[in-house]
Backbone as numpy.savetxt, mean C-alpha at the origin, in Angstrom:
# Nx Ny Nz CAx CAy CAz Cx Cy Cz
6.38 -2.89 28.49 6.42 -3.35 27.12 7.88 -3.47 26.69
8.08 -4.62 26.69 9.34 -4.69 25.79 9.40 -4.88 24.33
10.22 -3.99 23.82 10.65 -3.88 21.73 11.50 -4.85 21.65
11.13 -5.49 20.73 12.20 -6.03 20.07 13.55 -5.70 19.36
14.95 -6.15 19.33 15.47 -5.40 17.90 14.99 -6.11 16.67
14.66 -5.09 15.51 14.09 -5.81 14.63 15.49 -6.69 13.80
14.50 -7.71 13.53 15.43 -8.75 11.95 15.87 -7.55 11.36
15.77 -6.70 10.64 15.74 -6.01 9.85 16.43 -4.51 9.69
17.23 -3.85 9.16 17.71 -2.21 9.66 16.57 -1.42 9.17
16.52 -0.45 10.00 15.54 0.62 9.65 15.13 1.14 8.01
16.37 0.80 7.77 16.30 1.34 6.01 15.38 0.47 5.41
15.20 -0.85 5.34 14.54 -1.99 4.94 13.17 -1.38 5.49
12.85 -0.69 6.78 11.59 -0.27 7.19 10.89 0.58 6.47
12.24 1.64 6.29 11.59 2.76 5.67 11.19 2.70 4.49
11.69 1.61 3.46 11.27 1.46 2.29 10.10 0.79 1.88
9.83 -0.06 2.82 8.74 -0.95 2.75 7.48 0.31 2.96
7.85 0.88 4.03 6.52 1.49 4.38 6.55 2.89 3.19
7.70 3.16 2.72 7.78 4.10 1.50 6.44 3.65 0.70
6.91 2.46 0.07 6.20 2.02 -0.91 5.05 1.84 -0.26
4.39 1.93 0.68 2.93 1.91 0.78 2.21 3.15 0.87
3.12 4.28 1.33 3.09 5.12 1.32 2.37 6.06 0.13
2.42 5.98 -0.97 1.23 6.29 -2.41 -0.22 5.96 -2.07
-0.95 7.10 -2.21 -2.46 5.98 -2.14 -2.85 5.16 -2.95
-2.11 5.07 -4.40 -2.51 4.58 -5.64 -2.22 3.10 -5.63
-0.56 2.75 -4.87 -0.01 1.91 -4.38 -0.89 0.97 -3.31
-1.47 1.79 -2.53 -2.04 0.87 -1.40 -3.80 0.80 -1.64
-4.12 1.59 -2.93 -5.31 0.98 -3.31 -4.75 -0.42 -4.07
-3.73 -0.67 -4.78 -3.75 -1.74 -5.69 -3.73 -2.89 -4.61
-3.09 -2.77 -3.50 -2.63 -3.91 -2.31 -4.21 -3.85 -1.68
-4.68 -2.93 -1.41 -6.17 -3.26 -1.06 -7.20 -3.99 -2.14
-6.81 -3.91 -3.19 -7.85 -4.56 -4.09 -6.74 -6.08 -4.57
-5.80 -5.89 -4.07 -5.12 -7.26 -4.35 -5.35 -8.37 -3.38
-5.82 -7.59 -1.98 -6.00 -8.38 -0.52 -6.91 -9.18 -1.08
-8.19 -8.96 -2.28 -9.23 -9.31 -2.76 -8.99 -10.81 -3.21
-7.81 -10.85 -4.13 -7.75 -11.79 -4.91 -7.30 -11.01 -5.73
-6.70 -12.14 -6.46 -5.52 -12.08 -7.49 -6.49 -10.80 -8.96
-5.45 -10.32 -9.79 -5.97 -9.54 -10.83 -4.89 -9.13 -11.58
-5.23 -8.68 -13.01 -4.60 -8.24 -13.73 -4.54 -6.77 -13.75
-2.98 -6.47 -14.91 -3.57 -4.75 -14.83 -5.00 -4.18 -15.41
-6.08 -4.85 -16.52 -6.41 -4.25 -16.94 -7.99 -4.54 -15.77
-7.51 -5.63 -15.22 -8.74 -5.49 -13.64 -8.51 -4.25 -12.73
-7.71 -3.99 -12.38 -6.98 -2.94 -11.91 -7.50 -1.57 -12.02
-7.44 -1.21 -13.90 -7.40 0.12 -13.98 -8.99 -0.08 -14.13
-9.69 -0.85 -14.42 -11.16 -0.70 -14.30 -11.39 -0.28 -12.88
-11.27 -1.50 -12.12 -11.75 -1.54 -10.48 -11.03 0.24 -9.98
-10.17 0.11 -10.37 -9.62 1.68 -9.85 -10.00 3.35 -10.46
-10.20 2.72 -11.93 -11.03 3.87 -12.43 -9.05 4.89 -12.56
-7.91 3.98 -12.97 -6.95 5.06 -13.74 -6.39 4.32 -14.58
-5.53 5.15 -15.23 -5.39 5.03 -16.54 -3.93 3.24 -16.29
-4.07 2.90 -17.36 -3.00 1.87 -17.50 -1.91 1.65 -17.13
-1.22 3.30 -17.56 0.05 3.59 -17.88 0.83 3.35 -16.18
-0.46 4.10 -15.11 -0.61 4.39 -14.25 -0.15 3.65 -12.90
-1.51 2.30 -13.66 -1.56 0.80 -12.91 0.09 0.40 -12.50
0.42 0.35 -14.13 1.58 -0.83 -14.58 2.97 -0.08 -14.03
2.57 0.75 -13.66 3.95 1.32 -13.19 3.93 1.80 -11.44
2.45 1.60 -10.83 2.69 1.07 -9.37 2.61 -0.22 -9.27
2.33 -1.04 -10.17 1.92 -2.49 -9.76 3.81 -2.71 -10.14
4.58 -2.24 -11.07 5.60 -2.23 -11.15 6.37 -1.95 -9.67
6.32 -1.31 -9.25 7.00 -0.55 -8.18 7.10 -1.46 -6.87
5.51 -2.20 -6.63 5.33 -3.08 -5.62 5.66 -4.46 -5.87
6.23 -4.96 -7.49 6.33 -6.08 -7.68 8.09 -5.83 -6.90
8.93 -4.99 -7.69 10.01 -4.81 -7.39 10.42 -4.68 -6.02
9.11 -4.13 -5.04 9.78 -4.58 -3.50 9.04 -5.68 -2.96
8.63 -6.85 -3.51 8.79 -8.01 -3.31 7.18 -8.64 -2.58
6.38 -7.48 -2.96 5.37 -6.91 -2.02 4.20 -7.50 -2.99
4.23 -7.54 -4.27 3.63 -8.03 -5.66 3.82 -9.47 -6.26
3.44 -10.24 -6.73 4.31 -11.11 -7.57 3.61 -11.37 -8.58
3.65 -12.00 -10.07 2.71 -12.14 -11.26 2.70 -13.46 -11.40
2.14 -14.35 -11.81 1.58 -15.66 -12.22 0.98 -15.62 -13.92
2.39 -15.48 -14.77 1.59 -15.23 -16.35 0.84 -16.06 -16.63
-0.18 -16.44 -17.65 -1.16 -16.83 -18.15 -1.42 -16.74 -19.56
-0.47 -17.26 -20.35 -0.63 -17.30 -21.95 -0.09 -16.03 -22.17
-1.06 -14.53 -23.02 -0.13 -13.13 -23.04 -0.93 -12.21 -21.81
-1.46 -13.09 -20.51 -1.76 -12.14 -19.62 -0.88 -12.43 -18.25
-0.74 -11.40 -17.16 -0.06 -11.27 -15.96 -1.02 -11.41 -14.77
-0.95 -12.22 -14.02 -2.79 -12.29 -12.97 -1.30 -11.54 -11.41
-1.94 -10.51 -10.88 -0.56 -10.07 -10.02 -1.45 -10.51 -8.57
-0.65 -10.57 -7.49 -1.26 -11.07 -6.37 -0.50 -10.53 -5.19
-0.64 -10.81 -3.54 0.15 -10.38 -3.20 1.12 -11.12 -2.63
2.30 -11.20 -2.64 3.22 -12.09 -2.42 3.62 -12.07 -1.05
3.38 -11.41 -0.03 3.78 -11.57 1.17 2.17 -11.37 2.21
1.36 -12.45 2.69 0.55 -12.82 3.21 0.51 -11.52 4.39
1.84 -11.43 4.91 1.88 -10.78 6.87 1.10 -9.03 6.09
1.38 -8.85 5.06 1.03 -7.35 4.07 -0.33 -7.36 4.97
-1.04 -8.75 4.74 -2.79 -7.91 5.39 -2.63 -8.03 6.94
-1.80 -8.77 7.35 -1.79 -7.91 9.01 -0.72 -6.89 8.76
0.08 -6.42 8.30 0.16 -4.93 8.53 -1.30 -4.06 8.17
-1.77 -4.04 7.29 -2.45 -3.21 6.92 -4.00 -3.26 8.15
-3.99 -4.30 8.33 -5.12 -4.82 9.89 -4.41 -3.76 10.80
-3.42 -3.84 11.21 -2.29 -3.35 12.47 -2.48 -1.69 11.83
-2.11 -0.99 10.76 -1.92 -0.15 10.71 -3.67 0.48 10.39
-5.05 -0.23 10.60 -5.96 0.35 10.46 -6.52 0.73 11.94
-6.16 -0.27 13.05 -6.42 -0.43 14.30 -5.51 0.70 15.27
-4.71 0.78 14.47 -3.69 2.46 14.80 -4.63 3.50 14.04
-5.16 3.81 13.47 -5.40 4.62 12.60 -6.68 4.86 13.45
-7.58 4.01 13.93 -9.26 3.99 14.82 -8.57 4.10 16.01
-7.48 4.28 17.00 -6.71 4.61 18.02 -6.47 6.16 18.21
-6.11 6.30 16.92 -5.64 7.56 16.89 -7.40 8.84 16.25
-7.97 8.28 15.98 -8.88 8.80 15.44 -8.80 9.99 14.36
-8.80 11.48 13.96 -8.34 12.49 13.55 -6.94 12.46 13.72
-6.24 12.38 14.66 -4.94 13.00 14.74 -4.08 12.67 13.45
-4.17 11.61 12.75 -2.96 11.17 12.00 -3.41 11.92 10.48
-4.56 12.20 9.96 -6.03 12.60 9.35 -5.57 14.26 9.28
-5.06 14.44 10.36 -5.13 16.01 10.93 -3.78 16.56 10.65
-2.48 15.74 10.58 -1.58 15.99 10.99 -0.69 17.40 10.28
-0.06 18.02 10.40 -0.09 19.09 9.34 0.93 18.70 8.66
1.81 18.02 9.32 2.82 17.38 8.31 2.70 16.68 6.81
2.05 15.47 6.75 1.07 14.38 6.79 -0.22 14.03 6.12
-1.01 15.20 6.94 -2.62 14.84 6.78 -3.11 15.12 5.64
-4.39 15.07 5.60 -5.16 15.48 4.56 -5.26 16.97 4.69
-5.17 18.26 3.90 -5.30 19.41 3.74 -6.87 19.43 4.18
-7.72 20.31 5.21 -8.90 20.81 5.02 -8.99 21.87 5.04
-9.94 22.69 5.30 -10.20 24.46 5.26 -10.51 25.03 7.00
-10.54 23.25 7.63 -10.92 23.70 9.56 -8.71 23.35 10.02
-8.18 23.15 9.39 -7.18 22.67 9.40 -6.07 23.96 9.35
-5.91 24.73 10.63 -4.72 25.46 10.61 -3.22 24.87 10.66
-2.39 25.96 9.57 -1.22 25.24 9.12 -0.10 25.81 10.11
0.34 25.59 10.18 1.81 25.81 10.78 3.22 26.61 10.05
């Protein structure tokens, strides 16, 4: 297997995947994969508060990851970079690879009660 060097410096990596990094963040990009929506589609479909929405949908517009299409006094947000749903394809097909482990991780994972810590 040969790597590529990426286009890109690592820092540009780490931020991108920062910002997906929130679950709140990568529910909005999962319900954005849907089709386009506003914030107040958002905090329904998501079940949080406004304040909430508008300030991750903020966060992902600003890394370039979001974009808005206004509409008279509404914002319809979408996702502005298409390759977003093959990462998120790529990073689910890692995730069914790895099965538990990433799930498990103690760093990382989800906290359980079968889950010794380190």
């Amino acid at each position: 297997m040969t790597i590529k060097t990426p286009a890109v410096g690592i820092e540009a990596a780490v931020s991108l995947f920062h910002s997906l990094s929130d679950g709140t963040r990568l529910e909005i990009v999962r319900r954005l994969a849907e089709g386009e929506a506003r914030v107040a589609d958002l905090t329904r479909d998501l079940g949080l508060a406004q304040s909430t929405v508008s300030a991750h949908v903020a966060c992902l517009r600003d890394c370039g990851l979001v974009s808005g299409r206004p509409e008279g006094r509404q914002v319809f947000y979408s996702l502005s970079q298409p390759e977003l749903l093959d990462l998120l394809a790529a990073a689910e097909a890692v995730l069914a690879a790895t099965g538990d482990a990433v799930a498990l991780c103690p760093r990382y994972g989800v906290a359980t009660e079968d889950v010794v810590t380190r």
